[in-house]
C-alpha positions as CSV (number, residue, x, y, z in Angstrom):
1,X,67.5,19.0,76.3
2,X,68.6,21.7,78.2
3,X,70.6,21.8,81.5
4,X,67.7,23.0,83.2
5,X,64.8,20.7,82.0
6,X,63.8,18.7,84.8
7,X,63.3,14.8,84.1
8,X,60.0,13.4,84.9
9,X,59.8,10.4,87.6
10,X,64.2,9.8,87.2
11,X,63.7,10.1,91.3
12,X,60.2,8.3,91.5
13,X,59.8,6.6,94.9
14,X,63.6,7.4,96.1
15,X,64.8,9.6,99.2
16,X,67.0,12.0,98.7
17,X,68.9,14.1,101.4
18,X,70.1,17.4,100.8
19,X,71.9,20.0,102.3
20,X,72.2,23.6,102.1
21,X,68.8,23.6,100.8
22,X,67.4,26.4,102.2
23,X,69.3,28.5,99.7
24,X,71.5,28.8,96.4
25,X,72.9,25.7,95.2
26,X,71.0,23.2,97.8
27,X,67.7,24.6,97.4
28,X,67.7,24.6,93.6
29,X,68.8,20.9,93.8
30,X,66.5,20.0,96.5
31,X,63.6,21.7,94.3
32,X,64.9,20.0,91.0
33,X,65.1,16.5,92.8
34,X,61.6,17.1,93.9
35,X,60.5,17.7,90.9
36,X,61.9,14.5,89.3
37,X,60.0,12.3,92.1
38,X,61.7,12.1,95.2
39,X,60.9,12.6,98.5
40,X,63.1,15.0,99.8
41,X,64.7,15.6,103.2
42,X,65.6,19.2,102.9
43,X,68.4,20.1,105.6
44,X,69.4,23.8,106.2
45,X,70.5,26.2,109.3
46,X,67.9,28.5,109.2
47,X,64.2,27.1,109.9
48,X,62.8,30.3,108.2
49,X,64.6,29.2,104.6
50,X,62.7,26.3,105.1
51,X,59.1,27.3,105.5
52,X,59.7,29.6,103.0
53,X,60.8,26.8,100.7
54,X,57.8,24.5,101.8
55,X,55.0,27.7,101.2
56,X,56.5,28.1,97.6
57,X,56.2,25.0,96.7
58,X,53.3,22.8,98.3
59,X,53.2,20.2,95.7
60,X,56.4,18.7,96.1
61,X,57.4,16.4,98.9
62,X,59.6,18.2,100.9
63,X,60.4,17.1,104.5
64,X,62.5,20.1,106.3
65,X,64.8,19.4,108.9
66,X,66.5,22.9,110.4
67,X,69.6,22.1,112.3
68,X,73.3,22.7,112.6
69,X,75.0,19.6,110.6
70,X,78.3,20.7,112.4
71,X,76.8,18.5,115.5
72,X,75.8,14.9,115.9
73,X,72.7,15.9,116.9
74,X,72.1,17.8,113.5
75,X,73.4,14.9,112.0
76,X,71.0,12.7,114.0
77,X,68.1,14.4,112.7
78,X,68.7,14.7,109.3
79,X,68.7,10.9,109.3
80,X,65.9,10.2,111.4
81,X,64.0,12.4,109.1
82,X,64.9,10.3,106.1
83,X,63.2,6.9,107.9
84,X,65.4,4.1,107.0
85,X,65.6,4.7,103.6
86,X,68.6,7.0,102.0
87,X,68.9,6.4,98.3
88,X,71.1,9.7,97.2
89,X,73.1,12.4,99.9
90,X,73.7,15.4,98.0
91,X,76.4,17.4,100.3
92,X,75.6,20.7,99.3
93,X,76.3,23.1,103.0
94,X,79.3,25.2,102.7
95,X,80.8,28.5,103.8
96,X,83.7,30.4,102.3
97,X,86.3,32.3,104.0
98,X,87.1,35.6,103.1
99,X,90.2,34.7,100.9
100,X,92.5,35.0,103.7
101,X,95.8,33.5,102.9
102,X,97.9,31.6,105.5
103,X,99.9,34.3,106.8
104,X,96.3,35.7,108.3
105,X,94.0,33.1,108.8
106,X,92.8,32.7,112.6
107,X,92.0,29.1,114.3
108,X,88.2,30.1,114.9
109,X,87.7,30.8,110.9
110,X,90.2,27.9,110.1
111,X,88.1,25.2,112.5
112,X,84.6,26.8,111.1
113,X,85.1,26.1,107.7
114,X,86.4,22.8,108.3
115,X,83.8,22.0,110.7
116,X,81.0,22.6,107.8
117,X,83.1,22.0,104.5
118,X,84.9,18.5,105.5
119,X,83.8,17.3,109.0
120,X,79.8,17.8,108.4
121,X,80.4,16.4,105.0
122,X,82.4,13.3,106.5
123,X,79.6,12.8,109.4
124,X,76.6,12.7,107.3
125,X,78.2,10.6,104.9
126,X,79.0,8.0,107.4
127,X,75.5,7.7,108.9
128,X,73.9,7.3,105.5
129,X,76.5,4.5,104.4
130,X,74.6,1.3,106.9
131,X,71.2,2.2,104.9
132,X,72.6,2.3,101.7
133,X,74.8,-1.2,102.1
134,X,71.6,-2.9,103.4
135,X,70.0,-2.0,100.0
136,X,73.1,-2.2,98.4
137,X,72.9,0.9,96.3
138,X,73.2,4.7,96.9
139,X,74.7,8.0,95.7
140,X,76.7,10.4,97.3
141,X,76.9,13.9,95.6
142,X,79.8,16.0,97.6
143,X,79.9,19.8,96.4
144,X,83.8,20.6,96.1
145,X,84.5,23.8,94.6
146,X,86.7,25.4,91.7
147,X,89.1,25.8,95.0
148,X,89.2,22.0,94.5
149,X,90.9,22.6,91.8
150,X,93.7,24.8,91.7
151,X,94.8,27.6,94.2
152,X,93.7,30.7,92.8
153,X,89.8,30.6,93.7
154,X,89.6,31.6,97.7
155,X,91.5,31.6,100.7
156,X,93.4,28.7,102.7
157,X,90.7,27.5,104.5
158,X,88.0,27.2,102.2
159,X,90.3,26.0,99.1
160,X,91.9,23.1,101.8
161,X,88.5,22.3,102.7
162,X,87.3,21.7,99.5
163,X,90.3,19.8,98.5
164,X,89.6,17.7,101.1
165,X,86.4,17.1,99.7
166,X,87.7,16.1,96.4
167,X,89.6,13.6,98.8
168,X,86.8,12.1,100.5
169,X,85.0,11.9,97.4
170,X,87.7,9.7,95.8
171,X,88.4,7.3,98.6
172,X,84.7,6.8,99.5
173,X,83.9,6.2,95.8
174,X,86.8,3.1,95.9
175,X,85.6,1.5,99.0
176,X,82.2,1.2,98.6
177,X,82.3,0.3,94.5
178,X,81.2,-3.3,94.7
179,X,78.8,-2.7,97.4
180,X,76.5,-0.6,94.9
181,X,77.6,2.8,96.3
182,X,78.5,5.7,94.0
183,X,80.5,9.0,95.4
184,X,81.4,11.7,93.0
185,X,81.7,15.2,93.4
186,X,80.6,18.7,91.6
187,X,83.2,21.2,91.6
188,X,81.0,24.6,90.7
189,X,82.2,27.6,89.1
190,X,81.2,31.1,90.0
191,X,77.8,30.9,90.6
192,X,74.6,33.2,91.9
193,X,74.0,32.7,94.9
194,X,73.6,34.1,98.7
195,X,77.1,33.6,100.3
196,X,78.6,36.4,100.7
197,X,82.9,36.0,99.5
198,X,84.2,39.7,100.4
199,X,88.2,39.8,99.9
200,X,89.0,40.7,103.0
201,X,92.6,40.3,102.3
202,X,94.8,43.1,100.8
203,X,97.2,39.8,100.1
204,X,94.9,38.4,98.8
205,X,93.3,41.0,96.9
206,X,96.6,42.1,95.3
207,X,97.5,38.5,94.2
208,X,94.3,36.6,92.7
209,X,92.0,39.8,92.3
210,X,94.6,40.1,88.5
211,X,94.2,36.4,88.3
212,X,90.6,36.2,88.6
213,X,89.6,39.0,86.9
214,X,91.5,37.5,83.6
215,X,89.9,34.0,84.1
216,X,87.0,33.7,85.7
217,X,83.5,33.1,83.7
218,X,80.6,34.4,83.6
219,X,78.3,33.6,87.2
220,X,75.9,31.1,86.3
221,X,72.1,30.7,87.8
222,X,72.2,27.9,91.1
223,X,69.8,25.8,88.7
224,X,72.8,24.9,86.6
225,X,74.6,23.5,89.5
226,X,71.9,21.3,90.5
227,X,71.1,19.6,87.2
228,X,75.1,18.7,87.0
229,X,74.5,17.4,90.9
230,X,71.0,15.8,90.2
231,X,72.4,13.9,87.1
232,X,75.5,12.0,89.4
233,X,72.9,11.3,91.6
234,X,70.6,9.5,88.9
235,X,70.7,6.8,87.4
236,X,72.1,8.4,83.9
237,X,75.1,8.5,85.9
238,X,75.8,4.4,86.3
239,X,79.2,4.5,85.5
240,X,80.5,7.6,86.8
241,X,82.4,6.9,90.1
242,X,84.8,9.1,92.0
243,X,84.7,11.6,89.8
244,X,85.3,15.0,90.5
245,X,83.1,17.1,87.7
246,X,84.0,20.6,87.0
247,X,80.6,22.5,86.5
248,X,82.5,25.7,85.6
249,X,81.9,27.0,82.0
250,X,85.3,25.8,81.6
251,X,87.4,27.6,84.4
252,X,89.6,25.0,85.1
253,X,90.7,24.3,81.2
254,X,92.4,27.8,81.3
């Protein structure tokens, strides 16, 4: 079997939240989650992502919720929408940051990044955790980053952000263990998709554009990425917990 070859009925009668899914990495996993049975609550920014993703594809079961995660309210509604019953959270919404080191970075892209990357992640996860200890199982799918990783990938913000992630993954995974509750984390490689990651730093460009240039794979399709997040969230995953899978043609073995 493929990476890409969807598995029939492995989400049959389960909710699934995603975010993000209006594009790249979130909507591929919100599609490929559809497509393995669940009923998905498909959370993005922009409304228009959404009814685009709905026309496409009128034979899944996809419930779109457009709203800004970085508020309570956004947060509010992405629950509401899921109707008492959250089986997986796939934490897919991110931005990147320009690669600007530490020597340039401003508060307003700093708090931005964090409010998005870590603080939307961290929000969401909390109001899905009373549903899933009344039914005492769930899985939480965080999207860390190569930036998780090491310190070559991006800038400050986004590579602290996403090792804060890999943080919150980890902890959540060991508190809620032997209540049912899995938390692991996919830490993608370069990958085709709509954010935009200029280099806006000479710095920066000067330092890790040699570094990158030596290392970095080959971009993969978005519909990689979400049959590495789809298969944490599944039940093929049991035993994984607290892990932080790299999902990056081998980046982070170099």
């Amino acid at each position: 079997m493929s990476e890409n070859t969807t598995v029939a009925d492995r989400f049959a009668g389960k909710t699934v939240i995603v975010t993000g899914a209006g594009s790249g990495i979130g909507r591929a996993s919100a599609l490929r989650f559809a497509r393995e049975g669940a009923r998905v609550i498909a959370a993005d920014v922009v409304a228009q992502r959404l009814d685009e993703l709905v026309a496409e594809h009128p034979d899944l079961e996809l419930i779109t919720v457009a709203g800004d995660i970085t508020s309570q309210e956004g947060i509010q509604a992405v629950v509401e929408a899921a109707g008492g019953r959250v089986d997986a959270l796939a934490n897919v919404a991110g931005v990147m940051d320009a690669f600007v080191p530490a020597g340039e970075i401003d508060d307003a892209a700093w708090d931005f990044v964090f409010a998005v990357n870590v603080t939307a992640v961290m929000r969401l996860t909390r109001a899905v955790l009373p549903l899933m200890l009344e039914a005492g199982r769930g899985a939480i799918v965080n999207v860390a980053s190569e930036a998780s990783l090491r310190g070559s990938a991006a800038g400050l913000a986004y590579t602290a952000s996403k090792h804060a992630v890999a943080g919150m993954t980890k902890n959540t995974a060991v508190i809620y263990a032997k209540q049912g509750i899995r938390t692991n984390a996919v830490a993608p490689g370069p990958t085709i998709t709509n954010i935009e990651a200029p280099m806006k730093s000479q710095v920066a460009a000067a330092v890790l554009g040699p570094i990158m240039q030596a290392t970095i794979p080959t971009p993969v399709e978005a519909d990689v990425m979400a049959a590495s997040i789809t298969w944490l969230a599944s039940e093929d995953a049991s035993n994984v917990n607290g892990v932080v899978l790299a999902s990056d043609g081998g980046w982070s073995a170099i």
